[in-house]
C-alpha positions as CSV (number, residue, x, y, z in Angstrom):
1,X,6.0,18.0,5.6
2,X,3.2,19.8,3.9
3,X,0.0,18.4,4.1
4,X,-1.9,17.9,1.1
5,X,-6.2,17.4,0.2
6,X,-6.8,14.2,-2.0
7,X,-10.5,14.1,-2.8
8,X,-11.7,10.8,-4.2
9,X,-15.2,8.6,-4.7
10,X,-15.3,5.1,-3.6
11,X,-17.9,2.2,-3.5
12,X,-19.8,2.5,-0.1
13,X,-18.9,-1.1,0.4
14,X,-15.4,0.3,0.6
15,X,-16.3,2.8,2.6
16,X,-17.5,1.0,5.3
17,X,-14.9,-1.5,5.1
18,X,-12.6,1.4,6.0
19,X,-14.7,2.9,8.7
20,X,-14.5,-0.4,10.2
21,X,-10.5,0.0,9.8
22,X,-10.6,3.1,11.3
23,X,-12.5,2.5,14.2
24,X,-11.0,-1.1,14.9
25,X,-8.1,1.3,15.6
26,X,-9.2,3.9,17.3
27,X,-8.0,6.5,14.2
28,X,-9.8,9.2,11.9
29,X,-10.7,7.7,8.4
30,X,-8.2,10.0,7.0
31,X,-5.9,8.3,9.0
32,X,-6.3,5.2,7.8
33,X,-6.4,6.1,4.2
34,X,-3.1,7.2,5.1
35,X,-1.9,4.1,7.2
36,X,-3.5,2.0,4.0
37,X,-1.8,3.6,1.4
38,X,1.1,3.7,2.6
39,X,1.5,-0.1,3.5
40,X,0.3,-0.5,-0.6
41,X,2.9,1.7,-1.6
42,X,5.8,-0.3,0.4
43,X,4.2,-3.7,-0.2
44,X,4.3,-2.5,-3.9
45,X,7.9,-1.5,-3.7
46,X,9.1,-4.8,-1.9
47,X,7.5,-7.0,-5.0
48,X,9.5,-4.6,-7.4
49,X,12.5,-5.2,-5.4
50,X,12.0,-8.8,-5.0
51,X,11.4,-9.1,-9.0
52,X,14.4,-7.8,-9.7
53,X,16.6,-9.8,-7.3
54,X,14.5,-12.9,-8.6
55,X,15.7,-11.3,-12.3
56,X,19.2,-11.6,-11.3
57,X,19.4,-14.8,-9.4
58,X,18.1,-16.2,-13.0
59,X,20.9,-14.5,-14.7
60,X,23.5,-15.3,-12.6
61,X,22.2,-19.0,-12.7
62,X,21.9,-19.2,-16.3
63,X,25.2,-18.0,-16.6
64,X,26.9,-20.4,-14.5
């Protein structure tokens, strides 16, 4: 896997909230930006996928 730069400005509140993260677990702050955004992304996914099985549960119960 190739790694890749992402270069981004946040609010220094932010900032130190994730500073904080990083150190409560012993990691670089690129680290957890990774750990972070990662768990987003796969929370985000598991609503999607919850939607649409919510979606079809209707269907199927307005059909019956």
């Amino acid at each position: 896997m190739a790694l890749q730069r992402l270069v981004c400005n946040i609010d220094e509140t932010l900032m130190e909230q994730l500073d904080e993260y990083a150190a409560s677990l012993h990691i670089t702050r690129t680290a957890a930006v990774a750990v972070l955004l990662s768990t987003a992304l796969q929370a985000q996914k598991s609503m999607n996928t919850l939607e649409e099985l919510m979606k079809a549960y209707k269907a199927e119960k307005a059909a019956q």
